[in-house]
C-alpha positions as CSV (number, residue, x, y, z in Angstrom):
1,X,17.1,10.6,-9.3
2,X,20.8,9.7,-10.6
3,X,23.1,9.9,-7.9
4,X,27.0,11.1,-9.0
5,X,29.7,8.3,-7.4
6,X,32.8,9.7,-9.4
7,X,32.7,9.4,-13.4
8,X,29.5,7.4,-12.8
9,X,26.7,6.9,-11.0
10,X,25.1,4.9,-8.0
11,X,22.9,3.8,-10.0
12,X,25.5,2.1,-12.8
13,X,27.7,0.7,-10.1
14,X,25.1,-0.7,-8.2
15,X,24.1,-2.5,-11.2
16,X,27.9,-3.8,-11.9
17,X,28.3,-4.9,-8.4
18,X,24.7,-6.6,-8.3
19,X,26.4,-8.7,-12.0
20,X,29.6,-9.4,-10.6
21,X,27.7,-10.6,-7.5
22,X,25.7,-13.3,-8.6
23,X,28.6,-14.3,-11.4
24,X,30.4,-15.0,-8.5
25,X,27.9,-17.0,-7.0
26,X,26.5,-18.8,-9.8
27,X,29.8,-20.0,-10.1
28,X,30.4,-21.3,-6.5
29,X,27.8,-24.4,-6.1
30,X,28.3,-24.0,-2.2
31,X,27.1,-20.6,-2.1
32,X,23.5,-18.9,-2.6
33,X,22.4,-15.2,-2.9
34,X,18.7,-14.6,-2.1
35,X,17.1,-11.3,-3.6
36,X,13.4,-9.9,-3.8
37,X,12.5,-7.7,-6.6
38,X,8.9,-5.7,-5.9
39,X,5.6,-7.4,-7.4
40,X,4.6,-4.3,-8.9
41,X,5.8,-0.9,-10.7
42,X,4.3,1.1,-7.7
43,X,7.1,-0.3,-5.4
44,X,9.5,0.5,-7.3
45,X,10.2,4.1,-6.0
46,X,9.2,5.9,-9.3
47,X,11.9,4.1,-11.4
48,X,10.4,1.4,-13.4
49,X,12.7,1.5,-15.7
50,X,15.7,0.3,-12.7
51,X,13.5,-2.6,-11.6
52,X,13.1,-3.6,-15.2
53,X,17.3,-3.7,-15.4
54,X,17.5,-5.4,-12.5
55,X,14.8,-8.0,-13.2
56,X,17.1,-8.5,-16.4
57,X,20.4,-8.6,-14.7
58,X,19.6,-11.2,-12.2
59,X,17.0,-13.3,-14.3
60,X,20.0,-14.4,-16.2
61,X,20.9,-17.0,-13.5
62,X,18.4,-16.9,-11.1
63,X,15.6,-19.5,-9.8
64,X,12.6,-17.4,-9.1
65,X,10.2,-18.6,-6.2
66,X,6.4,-17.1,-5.8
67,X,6.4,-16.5,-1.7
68,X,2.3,-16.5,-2.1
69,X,0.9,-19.5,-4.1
70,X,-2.6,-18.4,-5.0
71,X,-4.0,-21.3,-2.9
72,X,-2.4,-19.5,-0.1
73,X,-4.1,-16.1,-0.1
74,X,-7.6,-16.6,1.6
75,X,-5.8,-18.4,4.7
76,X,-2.8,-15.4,4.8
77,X,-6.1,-12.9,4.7
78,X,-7.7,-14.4,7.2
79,X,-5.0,-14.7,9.3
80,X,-3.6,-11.4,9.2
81,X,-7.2,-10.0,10.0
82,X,-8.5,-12.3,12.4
83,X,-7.5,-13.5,15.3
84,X,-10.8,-15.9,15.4
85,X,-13.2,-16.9,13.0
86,X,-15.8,-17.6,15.6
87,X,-17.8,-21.0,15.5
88,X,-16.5,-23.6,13.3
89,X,-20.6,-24.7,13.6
90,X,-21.3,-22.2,11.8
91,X,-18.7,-21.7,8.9
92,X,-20.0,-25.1,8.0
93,X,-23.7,-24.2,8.1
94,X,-22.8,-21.0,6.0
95,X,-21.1,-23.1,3.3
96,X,-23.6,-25.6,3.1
97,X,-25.9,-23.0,3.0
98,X,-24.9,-21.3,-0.1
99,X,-23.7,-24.6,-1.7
100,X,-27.3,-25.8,-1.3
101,X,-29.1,-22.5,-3.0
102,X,-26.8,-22.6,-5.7
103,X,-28.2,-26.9,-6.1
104,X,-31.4,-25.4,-5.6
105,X,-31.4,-22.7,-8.6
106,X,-29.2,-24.7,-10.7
107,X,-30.9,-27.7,-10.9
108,X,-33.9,-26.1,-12.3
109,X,-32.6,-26.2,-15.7
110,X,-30.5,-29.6,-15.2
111,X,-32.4,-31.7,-17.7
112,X,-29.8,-34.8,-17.7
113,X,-28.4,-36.9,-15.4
114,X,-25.1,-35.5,-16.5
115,X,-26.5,-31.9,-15.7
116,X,-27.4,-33.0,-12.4
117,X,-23.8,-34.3,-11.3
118,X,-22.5,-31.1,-12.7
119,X,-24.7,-28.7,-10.4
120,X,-23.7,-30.7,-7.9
121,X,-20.4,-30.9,-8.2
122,X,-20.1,-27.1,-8.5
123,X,-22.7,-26.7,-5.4
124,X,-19.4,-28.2,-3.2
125,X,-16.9,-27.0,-5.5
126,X,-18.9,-24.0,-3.7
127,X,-19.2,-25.4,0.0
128,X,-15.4,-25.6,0.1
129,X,-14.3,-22.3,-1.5
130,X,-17.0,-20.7,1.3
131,X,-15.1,-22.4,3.6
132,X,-12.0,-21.5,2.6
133,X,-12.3,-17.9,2.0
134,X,-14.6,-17.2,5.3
135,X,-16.0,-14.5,6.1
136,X,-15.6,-13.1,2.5
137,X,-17.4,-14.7,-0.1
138,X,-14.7,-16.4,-2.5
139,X,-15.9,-14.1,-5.5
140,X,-14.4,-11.2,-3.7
141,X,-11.3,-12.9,-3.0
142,X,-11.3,-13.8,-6.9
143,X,-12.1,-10.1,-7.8
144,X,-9.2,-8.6,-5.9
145,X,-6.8,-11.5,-6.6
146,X,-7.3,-12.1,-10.2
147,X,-9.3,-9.3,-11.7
148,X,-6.9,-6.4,-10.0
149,X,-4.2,-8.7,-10.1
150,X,-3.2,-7.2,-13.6
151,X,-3.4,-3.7,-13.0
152,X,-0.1,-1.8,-12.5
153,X,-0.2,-0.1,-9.3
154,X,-1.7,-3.5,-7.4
155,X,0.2,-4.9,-5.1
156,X,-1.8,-8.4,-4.8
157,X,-2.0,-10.1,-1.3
158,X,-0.8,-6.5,0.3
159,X,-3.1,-4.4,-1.5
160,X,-5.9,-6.9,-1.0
161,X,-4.8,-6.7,2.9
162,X,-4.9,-3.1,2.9
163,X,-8.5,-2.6,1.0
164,X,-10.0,-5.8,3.1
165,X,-8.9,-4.3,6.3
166,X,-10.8,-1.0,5.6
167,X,-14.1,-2.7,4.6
168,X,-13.9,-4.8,7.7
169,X,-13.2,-1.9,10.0
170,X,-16.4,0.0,8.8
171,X,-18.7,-3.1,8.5
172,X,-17.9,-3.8,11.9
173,X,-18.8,-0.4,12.9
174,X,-21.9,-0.1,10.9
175,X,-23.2,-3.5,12.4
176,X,-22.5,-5.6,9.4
177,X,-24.6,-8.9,10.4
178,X,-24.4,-10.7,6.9
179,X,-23.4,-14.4,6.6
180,X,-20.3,-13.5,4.6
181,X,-18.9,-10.2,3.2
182,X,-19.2,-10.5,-0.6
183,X,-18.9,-7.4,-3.5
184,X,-22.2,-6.4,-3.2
185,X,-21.5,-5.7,0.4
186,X,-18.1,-3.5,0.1
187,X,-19.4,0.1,1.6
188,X,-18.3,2.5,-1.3
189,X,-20.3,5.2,0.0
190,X,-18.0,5.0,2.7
191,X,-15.0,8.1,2.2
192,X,-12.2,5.5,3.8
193,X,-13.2,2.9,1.8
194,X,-13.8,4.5,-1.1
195,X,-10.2,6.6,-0.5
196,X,-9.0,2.9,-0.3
197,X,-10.0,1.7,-3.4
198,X,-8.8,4.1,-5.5
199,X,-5.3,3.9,-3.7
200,X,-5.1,0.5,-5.1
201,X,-6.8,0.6,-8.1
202,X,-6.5,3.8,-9.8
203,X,-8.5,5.8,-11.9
204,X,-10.1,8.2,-9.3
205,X,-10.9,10.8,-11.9
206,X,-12.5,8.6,-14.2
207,X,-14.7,6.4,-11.7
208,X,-15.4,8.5,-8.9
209,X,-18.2,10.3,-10.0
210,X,-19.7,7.5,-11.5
211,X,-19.8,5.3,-8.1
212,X,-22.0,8.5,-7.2
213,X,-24.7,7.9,-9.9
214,X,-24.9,4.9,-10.3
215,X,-23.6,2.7,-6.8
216,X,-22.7,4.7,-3.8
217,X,-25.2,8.0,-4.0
218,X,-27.2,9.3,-2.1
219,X,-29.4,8.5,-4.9
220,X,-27.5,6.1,-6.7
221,X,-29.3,4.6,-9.9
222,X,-28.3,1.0,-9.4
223,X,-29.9,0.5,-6.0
C-alpha cells in the first residue's frame, strides 16, 4: 500500500534516501553499509515489484554475499533440530551401510575395471553425503534444497527448517525407527505435515487430491 509523505510517497523517498545512501558510502573507502534483501517474493510483504527496485538500486554498487553456502545446509539443519545426533558408532555403520548396498547392486552390471572404480567411488561419494546429512537421507536434503529451491514462494534453508521440523515431530510420535528419514518416509497422510508442505510449496488445489489417490489415502494407488 502507498503511503502519502507530502507530494510523494514513503515509498519514493525511501528509495531516494536508500540511493543517496550508499552513493555516499561507495564513495567513502572507510565506510561500509550492510543490507539484506529477502531470498524470496514471499518475504517481500506482497510487493514484489519494491524488492525488485530495491534489488536494482543497491546492486549498482554492492558486493553481494550468500549467508548459506549450499555445503552449509545439512550441518545448519541438523543443528537447529538436534541437540544430539546419538552414537557416532552408529552414523558410521548407517553410512557404510547404504554405501555398501549401493556397491552391491551396482556392481552387478560393472563389466570393466573402469566400471568397478566408478561404483565404488559413488558407493563413498554415498558414505559421506549419509554422513553428512544424518538422520535424513541426503536425497531429501537435495529435493528440498535444489528441486524447491526454484519455486517462488520457497524460502530455502528456512522453509526446509520449517517442513523438516514437522516431519520430525510426527515421526517421532508415530515411532519412526528407520535408519534415516528419506522421501519415501515423509508422512503426507499426516494433516500437519501435509498443511506444511503446501505452505511451502504451493499448489494445494492442484495436488491435494491427488496425494489422496495415489500416495497418502486411505487407499492410495501407489502403495
Amino acid at each position: 500500500m502507498t503511503v502519502p509523505a507530502g507530494d510523494s510517497t514513503l515509498s519514493r523517498q525511501t528509495l531516494a534516501f536508500l540511493q543517496h545512501l550508499t552513493e555516499t558510502v561507495a564513495g567513502d573507502p572507510k565506510a561500509a553499509f550492510v543490507y539484506s534483501l529477502q531470498a524470496s517474493v514471499a518475504e517481500a510483504v506482497g510487493d514484489e515489484g519494491l524488492l525488485q527496485m530495491l534489488d536494482k538500486l543497491v546492486g549498482r554498487v554492492d558486493a553481494r554475499r550468500v549467508p548459506v553456502q549450499d555445503n552449509e545446509v545439512k550441518e545448519i539443519i541438523r543443528r537447529r533440530l538436534f541437540k544430539s545426533l546419538g552414537d557416532d558408532a552408529v552414523r558410521r555403520e548407517v553410512a557404510e551401510g547404504f554405501a555398501e548396498e549401493h556397491r552391491r547392486y551396482a556392481s552387478a552390471s560393472a563389466d570393466t575395471k573402469a566400471d568397478r572404480a566408478r561404483v565404488d567411488e559413488e558407493a563413498k561419494q554415498l558414505r559421506d553425503e549419509v554422513l553428512a546429512a544424518y538422520p535424513f537421507h541426503p536425497a531429501l536434503i537435495r529435493l528440498m534444497y535444489e528441486r524447491w529451491g526454484s519455486l517462488p514462494s520457497y524460502q530455502r534453508t528456512r522453509s526446509a527448517l520449517q517442513f523438516l521440523g514437522t516431519v520430525v515431530h510426527v515421526l517421532f510420535k508415530r515411532g519412526y525407527a528407520g535408519a534415516l528419514i528419506a522421501p519415501g518416509d515423509v508422512p503426507l497422510d499426516n494433516p500437519d505435515v501435509r498443511g506444511e508442505f503446501f505452505r511451502q510449496v504451493g499448489e494445494r488445489e492442484k495436488w491435494d487430491s491427488v496425494l489422496d489417490a495415489d500416495i497418502a489415502g486411505q487407499h492410495a494407488r501407489a502403495k
